[in-house]
KOLFI-358422 format. One line per field, with one value per residue: residue in three letters; residue number from 1; z, y, x of N, C-alpha, C, O in turn. Coordinates in steps of 0.05 Angstrom, whole numbers. Atoms other than C-alpha are relative to their C-alpha. Last residue first. Layout:
! residues N
rest c(Ala  ...)
nr c(NUM  ...)
n_pz c(Z  ...)
n_py c(Y  ...)
n_px c(X  ...)
ca_pz c(Z  ...)
ca_py c(Y  ...)
ca_px c(X  ...)
c_pz c(Z  ...)
c_py c(Y  ...)
c_px c(X  ...)
o_pz c(Z  ...)
o_py c(Y  ...)
o_px c(X  ...)
END
This chain:
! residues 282
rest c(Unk  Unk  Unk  Unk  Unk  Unk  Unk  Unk  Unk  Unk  Unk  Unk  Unk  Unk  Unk  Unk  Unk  Unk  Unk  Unk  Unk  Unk  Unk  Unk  Unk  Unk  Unk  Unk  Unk  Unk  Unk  Unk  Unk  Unk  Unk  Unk  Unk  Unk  Unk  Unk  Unk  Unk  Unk  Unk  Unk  Unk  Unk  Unk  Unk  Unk  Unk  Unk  Unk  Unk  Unk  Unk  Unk  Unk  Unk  Unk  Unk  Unk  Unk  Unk  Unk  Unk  Unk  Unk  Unk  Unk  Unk  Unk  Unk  Unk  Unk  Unk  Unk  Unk  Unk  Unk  Unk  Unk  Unk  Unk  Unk  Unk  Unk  Unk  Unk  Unk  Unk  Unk  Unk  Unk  Unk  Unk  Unk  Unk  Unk  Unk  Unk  Unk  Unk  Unk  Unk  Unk  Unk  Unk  Unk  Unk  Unk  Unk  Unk  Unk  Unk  Unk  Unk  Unk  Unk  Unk  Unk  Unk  Unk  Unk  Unk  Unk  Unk  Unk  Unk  Unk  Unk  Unk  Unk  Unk  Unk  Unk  Unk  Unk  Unk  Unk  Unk  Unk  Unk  Unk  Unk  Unk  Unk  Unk  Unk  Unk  Unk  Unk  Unk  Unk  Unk  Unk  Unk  Unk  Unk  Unk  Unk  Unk  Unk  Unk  Unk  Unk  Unk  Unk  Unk  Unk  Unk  Unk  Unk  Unk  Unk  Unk  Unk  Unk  Unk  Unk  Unk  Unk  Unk  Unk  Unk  Unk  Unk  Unk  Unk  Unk  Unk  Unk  Unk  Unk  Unk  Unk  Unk  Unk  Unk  Unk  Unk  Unk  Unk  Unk  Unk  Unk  Unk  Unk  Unk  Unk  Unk  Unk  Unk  Unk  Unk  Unk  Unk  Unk  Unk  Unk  Unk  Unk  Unk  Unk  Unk  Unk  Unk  Unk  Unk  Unk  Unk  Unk  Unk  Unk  Unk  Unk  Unk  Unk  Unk  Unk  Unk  Unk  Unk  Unk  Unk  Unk  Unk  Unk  Unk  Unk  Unk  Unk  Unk  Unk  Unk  Unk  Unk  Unk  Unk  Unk  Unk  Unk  Unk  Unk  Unk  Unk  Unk  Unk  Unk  Unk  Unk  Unk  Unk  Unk  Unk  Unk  Unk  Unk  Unk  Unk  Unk  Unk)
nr c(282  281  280  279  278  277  276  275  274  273  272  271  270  269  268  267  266  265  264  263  262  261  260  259  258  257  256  255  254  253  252  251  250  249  248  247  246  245  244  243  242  241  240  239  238  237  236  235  234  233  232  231  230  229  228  227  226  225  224  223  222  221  220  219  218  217  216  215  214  213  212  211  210  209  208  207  206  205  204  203  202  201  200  199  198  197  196  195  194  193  192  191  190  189  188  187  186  185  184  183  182  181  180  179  178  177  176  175  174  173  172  171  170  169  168  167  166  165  164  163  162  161  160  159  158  157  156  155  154  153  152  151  150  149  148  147  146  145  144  143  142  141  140  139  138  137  136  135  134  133  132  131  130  129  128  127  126  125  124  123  122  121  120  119  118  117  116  115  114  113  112  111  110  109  108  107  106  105  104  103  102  101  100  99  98  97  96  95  94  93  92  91  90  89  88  87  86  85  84  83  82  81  80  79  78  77  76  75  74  73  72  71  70  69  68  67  66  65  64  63  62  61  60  59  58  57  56  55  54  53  52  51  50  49  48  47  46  45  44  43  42  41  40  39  38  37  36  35  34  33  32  31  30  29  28  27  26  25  24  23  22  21  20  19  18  17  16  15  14  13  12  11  10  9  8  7  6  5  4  3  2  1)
n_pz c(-25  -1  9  -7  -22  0  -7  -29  -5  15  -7  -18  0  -8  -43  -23  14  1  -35  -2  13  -23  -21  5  1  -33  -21  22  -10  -31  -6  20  -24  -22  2  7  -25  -6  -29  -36  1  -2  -29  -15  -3  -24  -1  1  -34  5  -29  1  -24  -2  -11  -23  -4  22  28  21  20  25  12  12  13  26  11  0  13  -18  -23  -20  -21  -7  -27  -14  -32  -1  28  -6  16  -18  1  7  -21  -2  -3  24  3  15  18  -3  -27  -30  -13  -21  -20  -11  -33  -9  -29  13  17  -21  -21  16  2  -26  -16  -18  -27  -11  -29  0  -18  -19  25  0  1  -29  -2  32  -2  32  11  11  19  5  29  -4  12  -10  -17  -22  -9  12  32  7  12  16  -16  -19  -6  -20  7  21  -9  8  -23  -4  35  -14  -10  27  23  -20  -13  20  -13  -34  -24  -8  -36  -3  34  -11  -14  10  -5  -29  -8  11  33  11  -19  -1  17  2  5  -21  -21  -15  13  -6  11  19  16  23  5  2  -33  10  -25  -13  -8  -16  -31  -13  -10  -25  -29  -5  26  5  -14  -17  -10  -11  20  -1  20  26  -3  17  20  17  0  17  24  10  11  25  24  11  13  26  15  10  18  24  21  15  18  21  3  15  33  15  3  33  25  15  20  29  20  12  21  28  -4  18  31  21  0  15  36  0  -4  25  23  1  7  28  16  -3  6  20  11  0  27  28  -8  5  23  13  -15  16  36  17  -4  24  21  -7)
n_py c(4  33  9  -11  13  22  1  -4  31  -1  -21  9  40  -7  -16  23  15  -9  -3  27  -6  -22  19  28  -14  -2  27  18  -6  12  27  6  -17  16  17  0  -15  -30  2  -1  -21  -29  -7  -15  23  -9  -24  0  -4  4  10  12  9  -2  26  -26  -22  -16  9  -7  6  -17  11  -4  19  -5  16  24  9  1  16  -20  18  -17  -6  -3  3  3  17  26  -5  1  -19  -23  -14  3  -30  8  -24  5  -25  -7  12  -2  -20  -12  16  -16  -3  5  17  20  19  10  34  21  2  22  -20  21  -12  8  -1  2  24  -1  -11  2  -30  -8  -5  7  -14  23  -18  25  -14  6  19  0  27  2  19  -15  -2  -33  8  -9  -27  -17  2  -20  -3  -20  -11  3  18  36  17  6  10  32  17  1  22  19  -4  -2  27  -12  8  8  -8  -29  8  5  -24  -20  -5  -2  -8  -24  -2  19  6  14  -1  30  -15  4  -24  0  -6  -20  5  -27  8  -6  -37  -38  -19  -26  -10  11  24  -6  -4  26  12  -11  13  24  31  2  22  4  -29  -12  -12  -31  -17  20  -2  -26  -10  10  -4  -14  16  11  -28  -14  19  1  -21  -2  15  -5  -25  15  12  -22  -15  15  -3  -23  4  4  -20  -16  5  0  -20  -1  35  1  -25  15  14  -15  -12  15  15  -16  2  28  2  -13  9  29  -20  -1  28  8  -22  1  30  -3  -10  8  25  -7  -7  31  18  -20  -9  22  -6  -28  19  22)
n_px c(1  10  26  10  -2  17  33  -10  -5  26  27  -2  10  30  3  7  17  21  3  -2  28  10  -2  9  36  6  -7  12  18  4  15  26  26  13  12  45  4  4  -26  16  23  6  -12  23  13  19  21  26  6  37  8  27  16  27  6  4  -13  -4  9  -7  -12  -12  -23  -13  -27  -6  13  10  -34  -24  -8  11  -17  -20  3  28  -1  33  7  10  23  28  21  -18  -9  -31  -10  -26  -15  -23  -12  -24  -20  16  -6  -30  2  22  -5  30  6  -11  14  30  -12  -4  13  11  2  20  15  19  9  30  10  32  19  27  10  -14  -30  -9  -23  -1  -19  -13  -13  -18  -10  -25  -8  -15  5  10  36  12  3  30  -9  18  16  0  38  10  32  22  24  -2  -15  -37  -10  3  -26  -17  -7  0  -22  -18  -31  -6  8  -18  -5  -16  -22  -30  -13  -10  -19  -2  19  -5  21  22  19  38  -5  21  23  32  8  -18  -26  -20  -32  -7  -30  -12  5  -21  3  25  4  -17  18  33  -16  1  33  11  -24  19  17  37  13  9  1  34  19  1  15  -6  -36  1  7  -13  -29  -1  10  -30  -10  7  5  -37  4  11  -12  -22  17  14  -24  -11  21  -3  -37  3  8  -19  -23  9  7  -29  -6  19  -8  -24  -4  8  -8  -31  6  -8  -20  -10  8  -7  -27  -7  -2  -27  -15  0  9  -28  -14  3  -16  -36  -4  -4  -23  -28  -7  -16  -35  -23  -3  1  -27  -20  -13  -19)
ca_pz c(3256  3188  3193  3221  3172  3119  3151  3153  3078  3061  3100  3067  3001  3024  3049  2979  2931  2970  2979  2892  2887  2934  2885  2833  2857  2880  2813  2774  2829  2815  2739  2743  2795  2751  2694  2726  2757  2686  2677  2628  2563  2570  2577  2519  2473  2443  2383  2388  2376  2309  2305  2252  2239  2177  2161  2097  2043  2017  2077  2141  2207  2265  2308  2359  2388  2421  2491  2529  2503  2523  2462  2424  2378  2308  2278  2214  2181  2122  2089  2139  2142  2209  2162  2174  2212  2163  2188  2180  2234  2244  2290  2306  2316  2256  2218  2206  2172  2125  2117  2043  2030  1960  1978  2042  2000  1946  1990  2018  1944  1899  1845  1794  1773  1716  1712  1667  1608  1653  1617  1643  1572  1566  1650  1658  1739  1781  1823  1878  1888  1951  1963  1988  1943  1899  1835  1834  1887  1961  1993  2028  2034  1978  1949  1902  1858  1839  1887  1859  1905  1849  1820  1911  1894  1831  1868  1930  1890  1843  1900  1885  1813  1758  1726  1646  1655  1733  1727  1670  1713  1716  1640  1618  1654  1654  1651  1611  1609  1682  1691  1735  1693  1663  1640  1678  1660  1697  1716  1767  1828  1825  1844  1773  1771  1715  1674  1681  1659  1599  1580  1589  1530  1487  1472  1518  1570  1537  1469  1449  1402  1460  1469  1512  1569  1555  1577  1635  1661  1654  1683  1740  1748  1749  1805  1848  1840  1860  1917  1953  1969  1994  2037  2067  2079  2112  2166  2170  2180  2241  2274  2262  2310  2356  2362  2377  2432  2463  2456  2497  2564  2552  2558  2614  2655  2636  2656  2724  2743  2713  2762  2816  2800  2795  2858  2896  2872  2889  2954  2953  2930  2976  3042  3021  3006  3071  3109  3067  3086  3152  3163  3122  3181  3237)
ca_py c(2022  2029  2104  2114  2070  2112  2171  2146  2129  2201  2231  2173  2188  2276  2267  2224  2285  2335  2304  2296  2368  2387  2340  2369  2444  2416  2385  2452  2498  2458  2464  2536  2551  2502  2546  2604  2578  2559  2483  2484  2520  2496  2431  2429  2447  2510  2491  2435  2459  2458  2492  2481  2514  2519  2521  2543  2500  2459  2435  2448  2433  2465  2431  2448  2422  2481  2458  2484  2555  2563  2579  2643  2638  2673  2620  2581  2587  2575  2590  2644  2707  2701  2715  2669  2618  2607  2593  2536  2551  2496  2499  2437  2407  2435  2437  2373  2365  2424  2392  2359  2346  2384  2435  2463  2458  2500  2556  2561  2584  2549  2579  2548  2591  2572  2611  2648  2647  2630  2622  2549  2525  2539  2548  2541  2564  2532  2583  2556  2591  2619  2653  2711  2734  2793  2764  2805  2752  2775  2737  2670  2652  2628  2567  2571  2521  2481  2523  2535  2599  2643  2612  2625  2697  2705  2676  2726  2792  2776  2746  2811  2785  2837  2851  2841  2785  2783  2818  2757  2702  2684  2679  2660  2592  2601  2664  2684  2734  2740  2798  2764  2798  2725  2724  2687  2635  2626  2569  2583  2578  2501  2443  2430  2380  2336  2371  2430  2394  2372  2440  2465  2414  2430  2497  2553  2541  2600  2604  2549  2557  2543  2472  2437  2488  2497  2430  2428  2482  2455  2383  2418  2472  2409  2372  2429  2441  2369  2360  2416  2387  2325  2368  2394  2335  2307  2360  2348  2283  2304  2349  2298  2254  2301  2325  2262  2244  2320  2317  2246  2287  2346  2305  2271  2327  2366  2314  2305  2378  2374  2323  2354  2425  2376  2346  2414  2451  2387  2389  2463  2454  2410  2434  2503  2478  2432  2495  2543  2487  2484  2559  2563  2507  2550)
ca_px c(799  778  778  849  879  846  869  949  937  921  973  1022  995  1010  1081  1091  1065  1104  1163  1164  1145  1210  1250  1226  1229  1302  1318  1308  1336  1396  1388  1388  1445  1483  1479  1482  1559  1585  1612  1543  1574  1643  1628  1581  1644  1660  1699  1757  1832  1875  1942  1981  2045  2089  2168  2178  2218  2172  2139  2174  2140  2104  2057  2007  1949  1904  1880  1921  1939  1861  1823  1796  1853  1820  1778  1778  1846  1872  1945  1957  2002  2050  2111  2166  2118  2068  2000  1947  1891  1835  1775  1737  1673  1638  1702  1718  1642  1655  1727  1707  1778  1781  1734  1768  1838  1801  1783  1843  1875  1923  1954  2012  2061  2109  2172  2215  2270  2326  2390  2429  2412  2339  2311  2241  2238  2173  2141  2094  2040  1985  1923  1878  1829  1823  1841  1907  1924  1933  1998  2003  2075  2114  2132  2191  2219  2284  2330  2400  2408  2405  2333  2307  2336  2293  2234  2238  2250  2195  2145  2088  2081  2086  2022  2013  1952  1935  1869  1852  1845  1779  1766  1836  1834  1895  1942  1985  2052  2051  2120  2165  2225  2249  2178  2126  2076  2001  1969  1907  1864  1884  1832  1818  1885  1891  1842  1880  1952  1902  1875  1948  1975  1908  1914  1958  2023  2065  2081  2107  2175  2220  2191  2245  2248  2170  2153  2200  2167  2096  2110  2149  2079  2034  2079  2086  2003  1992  2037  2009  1937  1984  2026  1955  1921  1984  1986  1906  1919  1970  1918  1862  1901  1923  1847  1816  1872  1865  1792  1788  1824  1790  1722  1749  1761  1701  1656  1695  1690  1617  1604  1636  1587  1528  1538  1555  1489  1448  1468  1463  1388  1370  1397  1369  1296  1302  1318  1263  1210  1216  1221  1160  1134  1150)
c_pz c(20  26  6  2  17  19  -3  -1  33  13  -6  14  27  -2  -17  25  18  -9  3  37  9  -6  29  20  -2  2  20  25  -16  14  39  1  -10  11  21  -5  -9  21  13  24  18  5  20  27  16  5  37  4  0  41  -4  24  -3  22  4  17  24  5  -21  -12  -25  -10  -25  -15  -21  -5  -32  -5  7  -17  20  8  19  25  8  12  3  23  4  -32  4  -13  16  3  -5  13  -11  -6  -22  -18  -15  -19  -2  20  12  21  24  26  14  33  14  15  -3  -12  11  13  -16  -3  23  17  11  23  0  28  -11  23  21  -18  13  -3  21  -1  -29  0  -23  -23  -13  -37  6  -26  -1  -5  7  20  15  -2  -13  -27  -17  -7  -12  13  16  17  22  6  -19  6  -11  20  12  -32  7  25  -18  -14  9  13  -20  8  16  18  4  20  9  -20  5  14  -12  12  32  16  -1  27  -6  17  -11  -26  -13  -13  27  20  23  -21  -4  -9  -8  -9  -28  -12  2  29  5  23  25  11  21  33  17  12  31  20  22  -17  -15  7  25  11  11  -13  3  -17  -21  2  -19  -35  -12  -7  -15  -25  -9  -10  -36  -29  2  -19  -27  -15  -4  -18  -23  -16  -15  -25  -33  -16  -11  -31  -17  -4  -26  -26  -11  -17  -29  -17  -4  -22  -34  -7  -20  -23  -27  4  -15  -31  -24  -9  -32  -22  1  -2  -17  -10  5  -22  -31  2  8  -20  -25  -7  -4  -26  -23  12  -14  -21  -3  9  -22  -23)
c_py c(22  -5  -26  2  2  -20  -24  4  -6  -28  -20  8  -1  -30  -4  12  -29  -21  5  -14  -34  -14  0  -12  -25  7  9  -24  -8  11  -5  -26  -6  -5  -28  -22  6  -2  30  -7  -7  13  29  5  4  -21  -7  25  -6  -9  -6  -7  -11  -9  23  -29  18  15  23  -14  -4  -30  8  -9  19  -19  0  -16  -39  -10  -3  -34  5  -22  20  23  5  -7  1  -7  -32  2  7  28  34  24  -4  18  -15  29  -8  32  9  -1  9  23  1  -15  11  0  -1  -17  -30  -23  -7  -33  -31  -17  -23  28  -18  10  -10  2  -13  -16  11  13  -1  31  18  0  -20  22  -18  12  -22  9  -7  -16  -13  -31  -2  -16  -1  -17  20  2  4  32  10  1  27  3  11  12  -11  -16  -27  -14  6  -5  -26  -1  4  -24  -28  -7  7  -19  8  -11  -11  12  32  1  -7  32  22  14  18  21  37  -5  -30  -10  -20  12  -28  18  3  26  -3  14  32  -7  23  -9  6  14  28  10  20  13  -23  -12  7  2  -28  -9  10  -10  -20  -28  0  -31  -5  24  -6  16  19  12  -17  -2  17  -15  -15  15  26  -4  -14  14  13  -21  -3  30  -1  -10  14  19  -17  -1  23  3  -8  19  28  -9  -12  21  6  -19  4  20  3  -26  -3  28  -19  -23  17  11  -22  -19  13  -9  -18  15  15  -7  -26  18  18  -28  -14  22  -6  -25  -1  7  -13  -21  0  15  -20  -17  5  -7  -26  -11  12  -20)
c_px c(-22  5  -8  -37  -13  4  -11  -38  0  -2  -28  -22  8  -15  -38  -9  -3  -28  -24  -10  -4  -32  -23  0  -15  -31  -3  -8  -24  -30  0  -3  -24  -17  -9  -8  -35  -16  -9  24  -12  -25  6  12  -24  -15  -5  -10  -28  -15  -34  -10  -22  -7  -37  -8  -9  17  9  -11  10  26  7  20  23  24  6  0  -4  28  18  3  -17  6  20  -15  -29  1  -29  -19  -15  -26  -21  -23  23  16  38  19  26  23  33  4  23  2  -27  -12  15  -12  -29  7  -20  6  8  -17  -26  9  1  -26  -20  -8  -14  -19  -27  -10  -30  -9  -23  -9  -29  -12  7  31  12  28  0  25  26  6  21  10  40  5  29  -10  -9  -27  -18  2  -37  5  -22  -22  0  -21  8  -21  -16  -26  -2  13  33  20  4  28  25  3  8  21  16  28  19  -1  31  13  21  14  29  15  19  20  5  -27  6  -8  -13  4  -26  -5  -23  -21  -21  -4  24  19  9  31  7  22  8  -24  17  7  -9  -12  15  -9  -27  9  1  -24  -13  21  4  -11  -22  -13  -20  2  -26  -17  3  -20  -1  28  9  -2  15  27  2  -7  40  14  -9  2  32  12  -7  17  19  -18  -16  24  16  -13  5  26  -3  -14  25  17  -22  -7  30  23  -10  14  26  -2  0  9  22  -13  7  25  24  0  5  27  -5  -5  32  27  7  12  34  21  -4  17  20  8  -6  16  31  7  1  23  22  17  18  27  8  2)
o_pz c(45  35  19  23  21  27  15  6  42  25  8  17  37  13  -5  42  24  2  20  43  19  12  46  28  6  22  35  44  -14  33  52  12  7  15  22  6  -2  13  35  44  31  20  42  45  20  -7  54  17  -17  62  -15  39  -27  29  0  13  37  -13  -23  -5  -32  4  -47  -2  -41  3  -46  0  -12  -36  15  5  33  21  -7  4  -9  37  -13  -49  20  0  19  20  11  14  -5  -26  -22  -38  -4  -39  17  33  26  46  46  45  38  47  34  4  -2  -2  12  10  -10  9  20  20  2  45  -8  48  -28  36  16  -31  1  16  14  -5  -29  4  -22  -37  -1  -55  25  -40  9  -2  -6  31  14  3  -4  -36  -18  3  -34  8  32  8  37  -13  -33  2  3  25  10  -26  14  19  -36  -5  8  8  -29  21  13  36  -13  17  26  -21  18  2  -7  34  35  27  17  45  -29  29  -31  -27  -26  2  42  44  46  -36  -18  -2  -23  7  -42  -29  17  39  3  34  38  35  42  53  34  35  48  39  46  -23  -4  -5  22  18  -3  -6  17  -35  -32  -13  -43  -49  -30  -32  -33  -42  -20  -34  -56  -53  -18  -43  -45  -25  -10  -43  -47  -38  -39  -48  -51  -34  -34  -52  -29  -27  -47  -49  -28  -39  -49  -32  -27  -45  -48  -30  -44  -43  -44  -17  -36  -46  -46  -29  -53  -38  -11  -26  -15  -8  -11  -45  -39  -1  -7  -40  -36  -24  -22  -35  -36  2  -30  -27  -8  -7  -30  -31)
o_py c(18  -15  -33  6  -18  -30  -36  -15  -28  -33  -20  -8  10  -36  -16  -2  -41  -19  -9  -34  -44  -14  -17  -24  -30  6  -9  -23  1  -2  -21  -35  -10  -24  -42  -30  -6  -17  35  -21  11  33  38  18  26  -26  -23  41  9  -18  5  -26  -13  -29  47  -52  31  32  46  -37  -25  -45  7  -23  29  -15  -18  -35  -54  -25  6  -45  24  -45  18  32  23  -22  11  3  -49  3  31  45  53  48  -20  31  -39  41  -24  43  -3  17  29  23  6  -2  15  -20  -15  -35  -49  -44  -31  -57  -48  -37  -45  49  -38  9  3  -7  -4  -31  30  29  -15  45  38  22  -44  46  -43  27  -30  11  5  -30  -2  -50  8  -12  -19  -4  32  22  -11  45  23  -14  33  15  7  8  7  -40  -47  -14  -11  -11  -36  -9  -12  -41  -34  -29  -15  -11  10  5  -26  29  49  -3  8  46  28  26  43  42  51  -4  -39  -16  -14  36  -47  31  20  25  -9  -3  49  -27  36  -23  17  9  47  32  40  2  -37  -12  -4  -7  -36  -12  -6  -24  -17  -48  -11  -49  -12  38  2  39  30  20  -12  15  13  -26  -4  18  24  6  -1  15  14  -16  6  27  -7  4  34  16  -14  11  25  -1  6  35  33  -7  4  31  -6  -11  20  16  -5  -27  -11  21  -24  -28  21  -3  -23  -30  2  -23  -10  27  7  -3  -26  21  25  -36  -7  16  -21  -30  -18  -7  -24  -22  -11  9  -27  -15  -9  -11  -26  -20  -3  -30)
o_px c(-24  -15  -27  -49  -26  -16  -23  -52  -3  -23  -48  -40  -12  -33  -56  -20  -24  -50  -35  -23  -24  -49  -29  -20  -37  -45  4  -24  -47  -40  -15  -23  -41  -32  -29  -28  -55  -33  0  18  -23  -26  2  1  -35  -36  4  4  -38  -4  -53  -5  -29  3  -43  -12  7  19  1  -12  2  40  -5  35  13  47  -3  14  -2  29  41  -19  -13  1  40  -37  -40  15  -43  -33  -5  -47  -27  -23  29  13  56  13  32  16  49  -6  34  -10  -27  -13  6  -20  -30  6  -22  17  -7  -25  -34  6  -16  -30  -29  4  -26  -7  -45  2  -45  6  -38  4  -46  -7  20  42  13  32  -1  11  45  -10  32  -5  60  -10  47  -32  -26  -48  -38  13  -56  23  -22  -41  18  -41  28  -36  -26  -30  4  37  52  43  25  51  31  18  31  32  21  48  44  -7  39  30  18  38  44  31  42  17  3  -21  16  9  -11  25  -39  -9  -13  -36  -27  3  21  28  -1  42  -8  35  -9  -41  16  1  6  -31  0  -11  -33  -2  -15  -31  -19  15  1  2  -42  -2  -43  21  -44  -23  -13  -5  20  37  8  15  29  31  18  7  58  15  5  6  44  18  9  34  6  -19  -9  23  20  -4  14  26  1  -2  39  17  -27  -3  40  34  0  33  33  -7  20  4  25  -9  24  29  33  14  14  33  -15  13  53  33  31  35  52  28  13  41  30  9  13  34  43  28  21  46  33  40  42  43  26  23)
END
């Protein structure tokens, strides 16, 4: 009879405890989406900004070097001490390279690093020599797989000598470089971050494959440069997620009920004890 006791109040405590914690991890999760989606639109639009700004540099370098060489026909390419400076300017590029009118990369810089691309024909020929007949000042194209064996992206800047093109200059950028050059290693503890362009579906830089609810992922596409671009960024695997789960409950509730149980146990027996000494003295 008293087991049977026992196993009642056990039940009635643990499934009150079981229906508590399962509200207040409703409630948690509520507002925890709730202050995620505020955090994460506003690091979703700096990161927007981040990235046009880690783009502004390498258009910039590759106008400066283009309209260089359209007034100096007698350099030869982008080499010595003019390129060393454009460099020094802006170390965060993959590369400088310079085109013929055929898209064949004619140098490279730095030379070291970038040598599998000397002589090659770049992969965007077709795509940069119709942006030059549509009047476009430059070219960005989508990511694409760089003969140095990383995945990256250029803008294509046209040196044009009396209305003849002669070439381009192509500045490289690769993801790795944006990561560096905004110090996201922090960002991206707490968050995932996708950077994708929409013509293609290839991606500038991306974290994570899509393992969140449609939801919760901020979205927002908008042209830079010519393409348009997505950006979806979405918190990691919060703690909400990891104790809203059904075992985990089941586990703390049979936590707090052994306690609670231990706690009953400990006053039932002072009273007991206090009840004799009464008992005695009288």
């Amino acid at each position: 009879m008293l087991n049977k006791k026992i196993l009642n109040l056990f039940l009635l405590i643990f499934f009150s405890y079981l229906v508590l914690l399962y509200f207040a991890a409703m409630a948690f999760k509520s507002y925890e989406k709730s202050e995620a989606k505020i955090a994460t639109s506003i690091i979703h639009e700096t990161m927007r900004d981040h990235f046009k700004l880690f783009l502004d540099g390498p258009l910039i370098i590759g106008t400066i070097g283009a309209h260089y060489l359209a007034q100096n026909q007698k350099a030869r390419g982008l080499g010595g001490q003019f390129i060393s400076d454009l460099y020094r300017i802006h170390p965060e590029l993959k590369g400088l390279n310079t085109l013929d009118e055929k898209g064949k990369i004619v140098e490279v810089y730095p030379q070291l690093s970038n040598q599998e691309a000397l002589g090659k024909t770049t992969q965007n020929f077709n795509s940069l020599l119709n942006s030059y007949k549509n009047h476009e000042p430059y070219f960005f194209s989508a990511p694409f797989n760089l003969f140095q064996g990383e995945m990256g992206f250029a803008f294509y800047i046209p040196i044009v000598v009396k209305n003849q093109l002669r070439g381009w200059v192509a500045p490289l950028s690769s993801p790795k470089n944006f990561l560096i050059k905004f110090r996201l290693s922090e960002f991206l503890k707490s968050h995932e971050l996708v950077i994708k362009d929409e013509l293609t579906g290839l991606v500038y830089f991306g974290t994570s494959v899509m393992d969140a609810d449609e939801s919760e992922i901020k979205t927002f596409t908008t042209e830079i440069y010519g393409r348009a671009i997505s950006f979806k960024c979405w918190l990691k695997n919060n703690w909400s997620k990891k104790t809203s789960g059904w075992p985990f409950l089941i586990i703390l509730s049979l936590i707090f009920t052994s306690f609670t149980l231990w706690v009953l146990r400990i006053y039932r027996q002072r009273v007991l004890a206090r009840n004799q000494l009464k008992d005695i003295s009288t």
